[in-house]
N, C-alpha and C positions, 0 to 999 in steps of 0.2 A: 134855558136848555143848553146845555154842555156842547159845543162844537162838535161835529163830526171829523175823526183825520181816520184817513186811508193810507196804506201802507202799504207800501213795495220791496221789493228785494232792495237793502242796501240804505234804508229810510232808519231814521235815529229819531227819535222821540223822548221826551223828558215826560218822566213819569212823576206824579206828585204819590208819594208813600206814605206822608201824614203833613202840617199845617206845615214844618219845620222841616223836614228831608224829602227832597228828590232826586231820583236818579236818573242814568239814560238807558233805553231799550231799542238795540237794532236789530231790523226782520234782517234775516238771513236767506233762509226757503222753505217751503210750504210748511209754512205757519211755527216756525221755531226763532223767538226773540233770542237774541245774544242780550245779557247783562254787564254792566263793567263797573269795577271798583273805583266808581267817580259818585262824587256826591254833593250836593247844592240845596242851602237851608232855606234858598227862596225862590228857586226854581232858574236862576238867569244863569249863564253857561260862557263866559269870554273867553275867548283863546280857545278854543273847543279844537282839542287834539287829541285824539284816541290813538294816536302810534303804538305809544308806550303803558296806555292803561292796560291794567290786568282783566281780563276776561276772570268774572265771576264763575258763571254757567251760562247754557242753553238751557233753553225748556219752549216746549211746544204749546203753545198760547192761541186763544179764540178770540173773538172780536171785544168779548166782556173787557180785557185788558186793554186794547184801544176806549170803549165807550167809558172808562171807568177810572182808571189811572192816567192816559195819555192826556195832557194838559196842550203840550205843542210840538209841533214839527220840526226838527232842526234842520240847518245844513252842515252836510258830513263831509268833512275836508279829507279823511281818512277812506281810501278804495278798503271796498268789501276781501277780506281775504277768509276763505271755510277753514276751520279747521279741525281739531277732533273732538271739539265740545259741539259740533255739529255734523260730527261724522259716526263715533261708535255710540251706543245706547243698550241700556239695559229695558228688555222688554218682558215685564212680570207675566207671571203664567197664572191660569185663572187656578182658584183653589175653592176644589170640588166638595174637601171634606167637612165644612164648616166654617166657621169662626170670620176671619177677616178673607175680603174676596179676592185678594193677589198674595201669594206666596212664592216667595223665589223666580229666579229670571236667568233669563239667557241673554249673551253680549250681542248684539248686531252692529254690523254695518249696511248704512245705508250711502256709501262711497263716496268717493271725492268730490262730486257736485252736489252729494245730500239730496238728490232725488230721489232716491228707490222709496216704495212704500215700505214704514218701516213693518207694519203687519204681515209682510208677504217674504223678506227676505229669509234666506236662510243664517241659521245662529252660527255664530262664529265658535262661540262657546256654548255649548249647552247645561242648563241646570248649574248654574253658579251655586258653591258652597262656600260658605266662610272661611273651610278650614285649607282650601284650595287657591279662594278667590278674593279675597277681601280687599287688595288694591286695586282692583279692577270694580269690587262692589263699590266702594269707597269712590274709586276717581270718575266714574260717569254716571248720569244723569238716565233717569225713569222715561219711557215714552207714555207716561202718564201726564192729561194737558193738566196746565195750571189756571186757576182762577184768580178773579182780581184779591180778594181777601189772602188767600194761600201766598201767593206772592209777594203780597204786600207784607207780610207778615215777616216770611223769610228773610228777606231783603230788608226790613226794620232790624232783625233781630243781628244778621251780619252788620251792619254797621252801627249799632249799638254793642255789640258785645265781641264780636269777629266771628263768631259762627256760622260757618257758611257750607249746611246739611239741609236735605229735604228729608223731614221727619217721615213721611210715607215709609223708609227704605226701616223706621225702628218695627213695624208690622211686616213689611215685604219679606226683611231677613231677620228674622228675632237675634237678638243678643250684638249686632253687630256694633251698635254703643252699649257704654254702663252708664252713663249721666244720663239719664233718661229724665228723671227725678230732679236733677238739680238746675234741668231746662225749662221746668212748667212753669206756665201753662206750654206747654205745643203748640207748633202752628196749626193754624185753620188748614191746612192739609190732609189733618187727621178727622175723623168724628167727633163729636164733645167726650164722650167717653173714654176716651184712650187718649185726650188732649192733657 
């Protein structure tokens, strides 16, 4: 039986990605891990300093990613600082007329301490378009949670290749890549069908 670890604001965990990479994930606030461009082929961590790592993404995580990928607890020699990979968020809008269930999205913030709930705040931006919005589509993160597979996936495929998208946003905002095709399979984000 897999250890149980619990997680706090501020808590760093190494996550096992597959036999050969793992990463690390720190809770930030309710329930959003930080990711960092750090990587470890056997899971052990020396000199463990995250000053100057790059922040991957945020993404809002359930317990499956603790019961599933978190292998162990670390100690975080680095103070928690928020910033806006855990401040602004695109939050997709249901899609009434068919097809796939999120189309398009409006910017939020949920402010400087990342508490507001992000379902209740008001949009910063409303109805993001491509042909308006695309570095702002491009540079933040879905308030869609992630699963252990979807992430794990993501996170294999940036440090295998540098790709570093959540494929959800090729359905959410049609057209906003053209490699679509020269990425498959997709990540477990998507459905089998459109993967």
């Amino acid at each position: 039986m897999a250890k149980r670890i619990t997680l706090k604001e501020g808590d760093l965990v190494s996550l096992k990605l597959r036999d050969d990479l793992y990463t690390l994930g720190q809770m930030t606030k309710h329930s959003v891990m930080r990711f960092y461009d750090v990587k470890s082929e056997d899971g052990t961590w020396p000199d463990l300093v995250l000053d100057n790592s790059m922040i991957l993404f945020s993404g809002f995580v359930g317990k499956v990613i603790t019961q599933r990928l978190a292998v162990e607890k670390l100690t975080c020699t680095t103070s928690l600082i928020l910033s806006d990979h855990e401040r602004y968020w695109l939050r997709p809008h249901v899609n009434f007329e068919g097809g796939f269930p999120f189309r398009g999205a409006d910017l939020i913030d949920i402010g400087t301490d990342c508490a507001a709930d992000y379902s209740l705040v008001p949009a910063l931006k409303e109805d993001l378009t491509l042909s308006k919005n695309r570095d702002v589509i491009e540079k933040y993160e879905l308030t869609n949670m992630w699963g252990d597979e979807d992430l794990s996936d993501r996170l294999c495929r940036y440090f295998d290749t540098g790709v570093n998208r959540d494929d959800l946003k090729f359905e959410v905002f049609p057209g906003l890549w053209t490699d679509r095709e020269s990425l498959r399979p997709l990540t477990r984000r998507l459905p089998v069908p459109l993967r």
